[in-house]
N, C-alpha and C positions, 0 to 999 in steps of 0.2 A: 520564561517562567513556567511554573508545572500549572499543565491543564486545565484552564477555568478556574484558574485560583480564585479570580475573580466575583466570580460566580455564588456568594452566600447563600442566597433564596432567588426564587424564580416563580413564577406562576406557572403551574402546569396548564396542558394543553387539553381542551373535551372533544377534536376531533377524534373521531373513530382511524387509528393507525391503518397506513396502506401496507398492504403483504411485503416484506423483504423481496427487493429486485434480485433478479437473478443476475450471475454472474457479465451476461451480454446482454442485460439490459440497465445499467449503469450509465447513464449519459454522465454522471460525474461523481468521480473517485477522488481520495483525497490518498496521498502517500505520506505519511506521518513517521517520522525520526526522533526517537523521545532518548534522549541522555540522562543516564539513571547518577544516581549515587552508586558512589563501588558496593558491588555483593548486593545488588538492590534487583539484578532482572530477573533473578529467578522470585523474588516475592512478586514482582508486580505481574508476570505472567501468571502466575497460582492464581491471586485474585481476579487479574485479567480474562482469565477462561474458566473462570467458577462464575464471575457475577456479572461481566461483562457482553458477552458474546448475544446469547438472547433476551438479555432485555432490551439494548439496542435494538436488535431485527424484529422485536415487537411494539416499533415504536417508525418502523418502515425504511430502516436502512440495512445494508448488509455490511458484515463483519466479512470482509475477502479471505483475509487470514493474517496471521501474525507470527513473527519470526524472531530468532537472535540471530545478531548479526555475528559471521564467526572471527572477522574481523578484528571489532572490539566489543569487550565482553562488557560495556555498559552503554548498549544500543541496543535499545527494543523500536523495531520497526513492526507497524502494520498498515493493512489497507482498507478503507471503509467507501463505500458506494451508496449511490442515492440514485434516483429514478429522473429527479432532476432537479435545480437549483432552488425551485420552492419546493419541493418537497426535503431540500437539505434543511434549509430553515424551519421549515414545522418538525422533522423529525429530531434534527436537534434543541430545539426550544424544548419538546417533552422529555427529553433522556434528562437535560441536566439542568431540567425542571422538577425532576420527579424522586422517586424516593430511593431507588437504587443509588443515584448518583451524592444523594446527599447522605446515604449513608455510609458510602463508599469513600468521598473524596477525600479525607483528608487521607484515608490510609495509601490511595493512589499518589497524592500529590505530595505524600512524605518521601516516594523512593525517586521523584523525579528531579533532575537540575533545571533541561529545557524542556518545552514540549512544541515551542514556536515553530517548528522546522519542518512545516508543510507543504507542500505543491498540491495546487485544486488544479486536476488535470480531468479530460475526457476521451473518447476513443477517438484514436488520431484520423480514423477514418470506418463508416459503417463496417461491423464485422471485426475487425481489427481486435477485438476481446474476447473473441465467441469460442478461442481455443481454451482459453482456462479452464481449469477441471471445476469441479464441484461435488466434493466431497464429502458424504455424510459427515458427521463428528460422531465421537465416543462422548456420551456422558462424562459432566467433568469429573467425577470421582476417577471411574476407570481410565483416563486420560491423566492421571497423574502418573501413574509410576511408569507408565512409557518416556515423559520428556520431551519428546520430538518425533514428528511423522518425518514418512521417508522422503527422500528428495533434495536438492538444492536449486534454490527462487535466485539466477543471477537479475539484478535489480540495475539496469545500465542508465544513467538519466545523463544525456545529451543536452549540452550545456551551448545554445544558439544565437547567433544575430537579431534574428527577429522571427517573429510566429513564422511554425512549421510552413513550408512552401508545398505547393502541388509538386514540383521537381523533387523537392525533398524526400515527400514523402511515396512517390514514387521507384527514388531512388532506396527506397525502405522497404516496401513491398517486393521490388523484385530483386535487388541483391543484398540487401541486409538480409531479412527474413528469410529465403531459401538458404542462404550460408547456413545462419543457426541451428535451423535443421536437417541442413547433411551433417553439421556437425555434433548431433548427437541431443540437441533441444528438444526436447517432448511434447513440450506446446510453447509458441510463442503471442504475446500479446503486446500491444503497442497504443499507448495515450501522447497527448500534450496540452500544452496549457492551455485551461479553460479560463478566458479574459475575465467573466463578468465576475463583476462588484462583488466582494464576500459580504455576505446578508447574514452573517453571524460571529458577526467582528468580536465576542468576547472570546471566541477560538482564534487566532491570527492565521494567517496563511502568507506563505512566501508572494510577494509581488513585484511588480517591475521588471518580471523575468521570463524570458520562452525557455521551454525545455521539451524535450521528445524523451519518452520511458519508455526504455524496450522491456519487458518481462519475460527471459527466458527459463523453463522449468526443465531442470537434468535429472534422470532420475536417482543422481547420487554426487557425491562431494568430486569424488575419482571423475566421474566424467565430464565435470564443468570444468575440472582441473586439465583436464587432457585438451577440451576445446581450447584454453588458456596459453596451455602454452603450447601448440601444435602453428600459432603464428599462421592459419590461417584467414584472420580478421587482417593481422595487418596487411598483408598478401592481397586480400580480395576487397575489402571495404576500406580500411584507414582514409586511403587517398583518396577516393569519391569523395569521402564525407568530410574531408577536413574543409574546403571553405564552408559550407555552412557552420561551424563550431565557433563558439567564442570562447570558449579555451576547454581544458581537456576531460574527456568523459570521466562520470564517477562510477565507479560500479562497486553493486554492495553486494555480500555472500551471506545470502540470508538461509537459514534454518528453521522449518516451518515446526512451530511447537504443536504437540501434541492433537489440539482441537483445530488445527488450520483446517479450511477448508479449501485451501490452496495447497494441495503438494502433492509428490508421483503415486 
């Protein structure tokens, strides 16, 4: 269902907000899949990165960045970060308590079909996120008529048996992650799923599931395309990683819109 539909009124929050986490201090990230109605992602990004972006981060969460996927053109993904599991819950109790969101929702919650289609993930391991860039933003006026910052976010989410193993994620640090980067990845950053309880159930998040998200940043569509199909993945990683896998990786070609603060 679209986002908090749920959600009429709320009591806001009289904590004093904690500063937006930076990019590698994120103990948990949420990766959000939202299925628009057709000809609907480009209204919901406009209002997304006019009214979205910093009222959220003043309310103590960060906005990582947000994409279209080139895939299919009624998929808006993006990524949001907390400092940690209570502070998920205080800083979303005030966003869609408070007066941006109720003046906003219905016009958000009219371009969307789903918005359920979450992973509450963490770094797969200390460090493991510390490559991601962090990039000013353009005001959102001036960030209109550009559309898109430069770059392509391959979004790879490994679909497993049971929570990430030490062998695992071993096997990730030293031949996943080097491949990526000879092969032409800019920065690479790596989560999986964070177990505890979701403490803000009128947002749903995916569960019952382990997954490992690789984040690789190319600094162009040509060059993730070249990694692609140059078949060296299958060559050097496929076969390690297939017994850990419960079935087959998804990987999304995401497009970092204009205010991302994720892109090359």
């Amino acid at each position: 269902m679209p986002e908090d539909t749920l959600i009429a009124t709320m009591s806001g929050t009289t904590a004093t907000p904690a500063p937006p986490a930076a990019t590698d201090e994120c103990a948990i990230v949420e990766l959000r899949q939202y299925t628009l109605h057709p000809r609907q992602r480009e209204v919901l990004i406009d209002l997304f990165d006019r009214e979205f972006v910093e009222t959220q981060e003043a309310q103590g969460m960060r906005v990582l960045g947000q994409f279209r996927d080139l895939d299919r053109p009624d998929l808006f993904v993006w990524l949001r970060g907390f400092a940690s599991m209570p502070a998920r819950r205080q800083a979303l109790e005030a966003f869609y308590g408070g007066p941006t969101w109720a003046a906003h929702r219905s016009a958000a919650n009219a371009t969307m079909i789903d918005s359920d289609n979450v992973l509450l993930l963490r770094p797969a391991w200390p460090g493991a996120t510390a490559a991601l860039p962090r990039h000013p933003r353009p005001a959102p006026g001036a960030a209109a008529a550009s559309g898109a910052a430069p770059g392509l976010l391959a979004a790879t989410v490994f679909h497993l048996h049971e929570a990430a193993t030490p062998a695992l994620l071993d096997f990730c640090r030293h031949r996943m992650a080097p491949l990526l980067q000879r092969s032409g990845a800019r920065q690479v950053a790596w989560y999986c799923t964070e177990t505890s309880p979701n403490t803000f159930p009128r947002l749903p998040v995916r569960e019952g599931e382990h997954v490992l998200l690789a984040l690789a940043l190319f600094g162009s569509e040509s060059a993730a395309q070249a990694f692609a199909t140059s078949g060296a993945w299958e060559r050097g990683v496929a076969p390690g990683l297939a017994p850990w896998l419960a079935r087959a990786p998804e990987t999304l070609r995401l497009q970092p819109t204009a205010r991302s603060a994720i892109h090359a």
